[in-house]
PyMOL commands that place a pseudoatom at each C-alpha (Angstrom):
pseudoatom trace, name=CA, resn=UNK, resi=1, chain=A, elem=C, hetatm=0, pos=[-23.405, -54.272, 29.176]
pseudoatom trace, name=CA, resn=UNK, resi=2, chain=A, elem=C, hetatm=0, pos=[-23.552, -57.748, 30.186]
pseudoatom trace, name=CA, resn=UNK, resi=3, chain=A, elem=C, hetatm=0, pos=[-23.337, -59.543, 27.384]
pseudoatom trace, name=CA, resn=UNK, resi=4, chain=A, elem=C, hetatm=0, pos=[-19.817, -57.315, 26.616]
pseudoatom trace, name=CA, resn=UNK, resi=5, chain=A, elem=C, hetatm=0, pos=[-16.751, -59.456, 26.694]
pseudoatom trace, name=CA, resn=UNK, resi=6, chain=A, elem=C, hetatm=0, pos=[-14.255, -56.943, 28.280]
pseudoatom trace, name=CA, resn=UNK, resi=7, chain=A, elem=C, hetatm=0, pos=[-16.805, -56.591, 31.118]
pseudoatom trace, name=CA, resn=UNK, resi=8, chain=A, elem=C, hetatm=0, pos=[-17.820, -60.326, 31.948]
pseudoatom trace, name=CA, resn=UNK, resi=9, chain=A, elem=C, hetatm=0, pos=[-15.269, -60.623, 34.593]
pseudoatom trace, name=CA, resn=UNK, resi=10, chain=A, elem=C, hetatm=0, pos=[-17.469, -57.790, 36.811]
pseudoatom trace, name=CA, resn=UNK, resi=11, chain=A, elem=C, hetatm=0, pos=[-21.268, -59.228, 35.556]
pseudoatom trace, name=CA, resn=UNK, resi=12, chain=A, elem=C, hetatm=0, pos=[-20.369, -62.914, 34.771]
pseudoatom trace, name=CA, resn=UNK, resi=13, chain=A, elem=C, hetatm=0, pos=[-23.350, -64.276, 32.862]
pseudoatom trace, name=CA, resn=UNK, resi=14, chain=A, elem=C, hetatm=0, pos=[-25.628, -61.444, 33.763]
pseudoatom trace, name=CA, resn=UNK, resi=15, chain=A, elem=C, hetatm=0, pos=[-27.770, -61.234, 36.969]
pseudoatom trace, name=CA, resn=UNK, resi=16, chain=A, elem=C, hetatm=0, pos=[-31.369, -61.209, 36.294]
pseudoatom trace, name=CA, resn=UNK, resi=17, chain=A, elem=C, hetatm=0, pos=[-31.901, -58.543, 38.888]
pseudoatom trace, name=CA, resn=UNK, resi=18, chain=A, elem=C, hetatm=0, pos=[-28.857, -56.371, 37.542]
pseudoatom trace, name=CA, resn=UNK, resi=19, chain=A, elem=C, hetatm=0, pos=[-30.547, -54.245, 35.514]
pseudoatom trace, name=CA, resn=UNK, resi=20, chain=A, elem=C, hetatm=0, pos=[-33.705, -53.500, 38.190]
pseudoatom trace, name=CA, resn=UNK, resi=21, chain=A, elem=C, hetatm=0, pos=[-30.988, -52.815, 41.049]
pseudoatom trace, name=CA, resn=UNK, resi=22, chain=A, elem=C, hetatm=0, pos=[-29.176, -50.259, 38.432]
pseudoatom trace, name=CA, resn=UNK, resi=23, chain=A, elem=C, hetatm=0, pos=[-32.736, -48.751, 37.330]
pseudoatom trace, name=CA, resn=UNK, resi=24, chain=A, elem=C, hetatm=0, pos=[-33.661, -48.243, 41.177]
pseudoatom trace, name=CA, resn=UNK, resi=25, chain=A, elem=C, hetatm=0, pos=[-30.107, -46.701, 41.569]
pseudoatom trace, name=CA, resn=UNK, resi=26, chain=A, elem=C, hetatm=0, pos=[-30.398, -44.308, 39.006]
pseudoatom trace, name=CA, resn=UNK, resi=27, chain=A, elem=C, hetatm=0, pos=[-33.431, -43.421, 38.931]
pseudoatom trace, name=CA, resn=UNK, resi=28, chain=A, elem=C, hetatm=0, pos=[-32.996, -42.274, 42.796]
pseudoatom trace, name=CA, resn=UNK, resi=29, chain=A, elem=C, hetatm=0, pos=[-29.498, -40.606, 42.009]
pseudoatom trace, name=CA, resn=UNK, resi=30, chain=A, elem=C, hetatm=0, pos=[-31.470, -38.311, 39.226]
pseudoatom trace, name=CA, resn=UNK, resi=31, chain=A, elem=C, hetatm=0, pos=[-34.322, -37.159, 41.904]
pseudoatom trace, name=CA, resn=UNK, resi=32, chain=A, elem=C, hetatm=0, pos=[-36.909, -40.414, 41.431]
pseudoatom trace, name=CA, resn=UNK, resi=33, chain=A, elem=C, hetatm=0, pos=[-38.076, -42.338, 44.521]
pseudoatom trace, name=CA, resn=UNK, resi=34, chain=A, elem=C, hetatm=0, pos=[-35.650, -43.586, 46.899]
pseudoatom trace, name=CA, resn=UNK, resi=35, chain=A, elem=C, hetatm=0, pos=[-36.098, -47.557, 46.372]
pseudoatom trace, name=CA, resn=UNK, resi=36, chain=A, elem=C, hetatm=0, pos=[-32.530, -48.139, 45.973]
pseudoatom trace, name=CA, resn=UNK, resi=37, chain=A, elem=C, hetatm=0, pos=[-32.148, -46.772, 49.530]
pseudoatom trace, name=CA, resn=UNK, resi=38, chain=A, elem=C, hetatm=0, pos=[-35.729, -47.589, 51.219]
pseudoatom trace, name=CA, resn=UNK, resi=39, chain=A, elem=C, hetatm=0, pos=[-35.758, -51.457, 49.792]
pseudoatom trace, name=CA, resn=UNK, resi=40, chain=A, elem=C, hetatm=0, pos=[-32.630, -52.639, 48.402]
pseudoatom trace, name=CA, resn=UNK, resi=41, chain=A, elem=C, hetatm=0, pos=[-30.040, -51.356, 50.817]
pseudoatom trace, name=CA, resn=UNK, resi=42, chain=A, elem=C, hetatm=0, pos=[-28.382, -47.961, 50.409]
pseudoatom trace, name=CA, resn=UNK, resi=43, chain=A, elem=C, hetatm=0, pos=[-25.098, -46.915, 49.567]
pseudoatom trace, name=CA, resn=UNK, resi=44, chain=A, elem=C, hetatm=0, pos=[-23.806, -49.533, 51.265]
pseudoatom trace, name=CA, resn=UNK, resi=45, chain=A, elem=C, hetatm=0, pos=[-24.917, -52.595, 49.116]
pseudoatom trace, name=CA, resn=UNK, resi=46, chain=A, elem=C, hetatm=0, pos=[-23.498, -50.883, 46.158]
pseudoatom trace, name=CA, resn=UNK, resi=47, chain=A, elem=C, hetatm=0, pos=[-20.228, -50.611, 48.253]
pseudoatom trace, name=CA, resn=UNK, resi=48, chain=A, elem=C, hetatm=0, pos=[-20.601, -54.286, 48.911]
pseudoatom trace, name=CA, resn=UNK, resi=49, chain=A, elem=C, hetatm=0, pos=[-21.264, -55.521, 45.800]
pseudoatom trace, name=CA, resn=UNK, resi=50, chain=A, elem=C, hetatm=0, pos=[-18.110, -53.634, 44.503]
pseudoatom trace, name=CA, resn=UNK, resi=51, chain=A, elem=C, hetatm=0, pos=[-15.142, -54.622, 46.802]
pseudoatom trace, name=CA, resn=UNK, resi=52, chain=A, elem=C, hetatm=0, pos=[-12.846, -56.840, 45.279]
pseudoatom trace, name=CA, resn=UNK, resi=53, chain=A, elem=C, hetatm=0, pos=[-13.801, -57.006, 42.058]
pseudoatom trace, name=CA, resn=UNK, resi=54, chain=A, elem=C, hetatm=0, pos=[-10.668, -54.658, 41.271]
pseudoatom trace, name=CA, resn=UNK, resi=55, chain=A, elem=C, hetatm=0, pos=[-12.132, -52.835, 38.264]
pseudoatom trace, name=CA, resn=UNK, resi=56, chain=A, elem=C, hetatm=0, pos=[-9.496, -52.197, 35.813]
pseudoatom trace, name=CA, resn=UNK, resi=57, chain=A, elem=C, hetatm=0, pos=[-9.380, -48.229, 34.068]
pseudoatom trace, name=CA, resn=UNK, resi=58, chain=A, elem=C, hetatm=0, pos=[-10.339, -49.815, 30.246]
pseudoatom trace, name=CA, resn=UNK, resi=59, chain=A, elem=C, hetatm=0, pos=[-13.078, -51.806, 32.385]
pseudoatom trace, name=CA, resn=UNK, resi=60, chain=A, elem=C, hetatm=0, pos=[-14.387, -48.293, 33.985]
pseudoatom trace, name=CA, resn=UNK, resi=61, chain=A, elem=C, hetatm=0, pos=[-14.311, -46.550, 30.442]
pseudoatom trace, name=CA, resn=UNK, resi=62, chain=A, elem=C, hetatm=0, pos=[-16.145, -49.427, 28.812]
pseudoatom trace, name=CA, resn=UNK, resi=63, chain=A, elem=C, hetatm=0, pos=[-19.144, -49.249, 31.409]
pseudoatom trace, name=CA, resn=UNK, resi=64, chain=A, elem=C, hetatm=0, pos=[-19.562, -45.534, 30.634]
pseudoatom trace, name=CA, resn=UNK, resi=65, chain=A, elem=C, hetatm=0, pos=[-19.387, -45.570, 27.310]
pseudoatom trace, name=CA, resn=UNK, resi=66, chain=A, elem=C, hetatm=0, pos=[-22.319, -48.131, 27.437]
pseudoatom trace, name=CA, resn=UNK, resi=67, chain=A, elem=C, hetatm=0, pos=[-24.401, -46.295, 29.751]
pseudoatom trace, name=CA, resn=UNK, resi=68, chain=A, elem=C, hetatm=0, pos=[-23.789, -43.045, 28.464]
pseudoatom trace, name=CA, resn=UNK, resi=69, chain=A, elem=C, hetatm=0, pos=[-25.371, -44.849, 24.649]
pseudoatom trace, name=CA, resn=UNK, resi=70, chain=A, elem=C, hetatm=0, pos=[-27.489, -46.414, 26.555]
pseudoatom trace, name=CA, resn=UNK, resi=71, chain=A, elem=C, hetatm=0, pos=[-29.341, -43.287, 27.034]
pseudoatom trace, name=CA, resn=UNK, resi=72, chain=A, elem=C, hetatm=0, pos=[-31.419, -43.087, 23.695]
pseudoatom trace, name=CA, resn=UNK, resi=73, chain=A, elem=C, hetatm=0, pos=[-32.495, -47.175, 23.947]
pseudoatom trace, name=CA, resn=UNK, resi=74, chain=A, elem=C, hetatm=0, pos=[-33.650, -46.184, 27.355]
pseudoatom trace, name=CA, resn=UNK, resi=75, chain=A, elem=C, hetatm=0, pos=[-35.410, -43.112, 26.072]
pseudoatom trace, name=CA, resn=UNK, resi=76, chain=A, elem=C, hetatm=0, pos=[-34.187, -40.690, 28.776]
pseudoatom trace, name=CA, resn=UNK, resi=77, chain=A, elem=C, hetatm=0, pos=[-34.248, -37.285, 27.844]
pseudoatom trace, name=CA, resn=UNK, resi=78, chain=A, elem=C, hetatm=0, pos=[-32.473, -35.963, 25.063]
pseudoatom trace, name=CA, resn=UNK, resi=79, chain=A, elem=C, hetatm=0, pos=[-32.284, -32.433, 26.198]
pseudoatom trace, name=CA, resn=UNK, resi=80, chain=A, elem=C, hetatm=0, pos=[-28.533, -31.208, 26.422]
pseudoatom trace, name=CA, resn=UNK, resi=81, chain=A, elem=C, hetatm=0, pos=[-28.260, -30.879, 29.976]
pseudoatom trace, name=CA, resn=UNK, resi=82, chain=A, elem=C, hetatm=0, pos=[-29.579, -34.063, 30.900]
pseudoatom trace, name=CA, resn=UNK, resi=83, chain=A, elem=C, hetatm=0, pos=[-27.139, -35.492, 29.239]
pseudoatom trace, name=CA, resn=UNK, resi=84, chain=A, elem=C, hetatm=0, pos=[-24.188, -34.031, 29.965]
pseudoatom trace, name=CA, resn=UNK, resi=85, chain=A, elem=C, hetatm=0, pos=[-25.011, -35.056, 33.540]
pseudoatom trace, name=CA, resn=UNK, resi=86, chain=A, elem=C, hetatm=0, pos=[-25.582, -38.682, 32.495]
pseudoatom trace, name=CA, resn=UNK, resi=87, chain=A, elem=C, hetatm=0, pos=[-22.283, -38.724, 31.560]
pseudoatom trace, name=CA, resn=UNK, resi=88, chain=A, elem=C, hetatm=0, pos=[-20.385, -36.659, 34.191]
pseudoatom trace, name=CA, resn=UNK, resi=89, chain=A, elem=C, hetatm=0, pos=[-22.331, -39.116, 36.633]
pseudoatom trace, name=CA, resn=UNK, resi=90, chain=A, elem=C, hetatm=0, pos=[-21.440, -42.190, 34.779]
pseudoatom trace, name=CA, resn=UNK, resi=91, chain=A, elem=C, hetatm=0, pos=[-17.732, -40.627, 35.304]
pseudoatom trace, name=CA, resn=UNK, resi=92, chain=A, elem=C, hetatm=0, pos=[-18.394, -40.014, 38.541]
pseudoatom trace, name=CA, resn=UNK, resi=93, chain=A, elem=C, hetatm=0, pos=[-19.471, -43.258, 39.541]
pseudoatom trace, name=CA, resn=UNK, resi=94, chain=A, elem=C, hetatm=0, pos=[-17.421, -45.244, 37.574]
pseudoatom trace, name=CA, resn=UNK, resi=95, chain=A, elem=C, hetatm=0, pos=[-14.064, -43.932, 39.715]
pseudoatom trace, name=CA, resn=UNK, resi=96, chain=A, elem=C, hetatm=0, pos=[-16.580, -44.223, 42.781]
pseudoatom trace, name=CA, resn=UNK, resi=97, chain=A, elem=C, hetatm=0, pos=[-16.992, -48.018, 41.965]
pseudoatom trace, name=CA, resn=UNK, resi=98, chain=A, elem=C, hetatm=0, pos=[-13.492, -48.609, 41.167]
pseudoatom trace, name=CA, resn=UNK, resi=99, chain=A, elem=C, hetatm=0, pos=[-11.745, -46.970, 43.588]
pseudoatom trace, name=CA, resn=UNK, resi=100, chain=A, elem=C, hetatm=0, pos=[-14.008, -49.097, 46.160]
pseudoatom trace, name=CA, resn=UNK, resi=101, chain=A, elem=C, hetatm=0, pos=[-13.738, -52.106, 44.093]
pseudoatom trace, name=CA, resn=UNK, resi=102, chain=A, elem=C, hetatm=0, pos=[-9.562, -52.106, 44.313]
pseudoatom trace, name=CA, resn=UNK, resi=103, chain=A, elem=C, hetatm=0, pos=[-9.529, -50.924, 47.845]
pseudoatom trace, name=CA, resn=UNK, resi=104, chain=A, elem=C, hetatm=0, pos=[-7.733, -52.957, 50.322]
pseudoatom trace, name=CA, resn=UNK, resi=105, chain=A, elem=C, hetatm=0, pos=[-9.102, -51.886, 52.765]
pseudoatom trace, name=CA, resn=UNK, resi=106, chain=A, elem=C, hetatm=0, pos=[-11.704, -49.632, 54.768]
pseudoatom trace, name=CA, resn=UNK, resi=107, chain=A, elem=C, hetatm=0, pos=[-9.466, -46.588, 54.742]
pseudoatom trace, name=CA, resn=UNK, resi=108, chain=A, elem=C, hetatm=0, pos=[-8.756, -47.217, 51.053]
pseudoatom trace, name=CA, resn=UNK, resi=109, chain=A, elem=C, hetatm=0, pos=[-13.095, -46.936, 50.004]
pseudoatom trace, name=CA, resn=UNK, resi=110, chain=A, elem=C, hetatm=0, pos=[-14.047, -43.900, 48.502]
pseudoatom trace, name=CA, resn=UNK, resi=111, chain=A, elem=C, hetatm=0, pos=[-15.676, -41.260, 51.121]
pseudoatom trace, name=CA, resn=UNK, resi=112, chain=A, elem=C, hetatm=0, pos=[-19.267, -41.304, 49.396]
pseudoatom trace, name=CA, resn=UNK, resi=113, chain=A, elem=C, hetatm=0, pos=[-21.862, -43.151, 51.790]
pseudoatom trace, name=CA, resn=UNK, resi=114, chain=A, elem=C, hetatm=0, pos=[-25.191, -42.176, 50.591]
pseudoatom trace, name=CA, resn=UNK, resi=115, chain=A, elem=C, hetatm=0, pos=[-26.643, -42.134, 47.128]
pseudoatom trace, name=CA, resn=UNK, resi=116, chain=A, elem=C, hetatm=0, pos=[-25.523, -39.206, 45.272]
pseudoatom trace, name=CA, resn=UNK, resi=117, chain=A, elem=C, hetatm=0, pos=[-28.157, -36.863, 43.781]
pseudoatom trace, name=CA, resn=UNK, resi=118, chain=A, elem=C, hetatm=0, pos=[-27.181, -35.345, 40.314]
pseudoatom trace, name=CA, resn=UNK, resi=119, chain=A, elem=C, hetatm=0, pos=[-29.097, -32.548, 38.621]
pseudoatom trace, name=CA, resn=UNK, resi=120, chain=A, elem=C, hetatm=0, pos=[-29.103, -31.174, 36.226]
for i in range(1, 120): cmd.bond("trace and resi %d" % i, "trace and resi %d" % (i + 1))
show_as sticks, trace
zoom trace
């Protein structure tokens, strides 16, 4: 995802840390510990790091396609359910993080203000 073109404007040249913040994310949104909340913020920092960067729809498609193949590289489970709720989460998320990323303001963010748990 970060070295892809039509997403560069969102990661630039890639954050080091990108990748760990996303693993702590997910990894708490599918029932793991709650780092992402406990040590790197909450909902909020996600929030944060999302205004403004007005995340266009072929943008938000992009990302989940990506994550949703990243799945077998990453060696999550394979079983049928699992993955149909890594991809209705990457959906999920994805108009989470754009509507928040094109709001104008407060009123405008999407209602969500905790991590969301997905099962599955």
């Amino acid at each position: 995802m970060l070295k892809e073109p039509l997403l560069q404007p969102l990661f630039g040249s890639g954050n080091p840390h990108h990748v760990d913040r996303l693993t702590a994310f997910f990894t708490e949104v599918f029932g793991g510990p709650a780092e992402y909340t406990n040590q790197r913020g909450g909902f909020g920092t996600i929030m944060h790091a999302h205004r403004g960067l007005g995340i266009r729809e072929e943008q938000r498609q992009r990302f989940v396609e990506l994550l949703v193949a990243a799945a077998d590289p990453a060696q999550l489970p394979a079983d049928t359910r699992f993955r149909r709720a890594w991809a209705e989460h990457a959906e999920f998320g994805s108009h989470v993080a754009m509507q928040n990323a094109n709001a104008r303001s407060d009123a405008e963010l999407h209602p969500l203000r905790t991590v969301p748990h997905w099962d599955w």
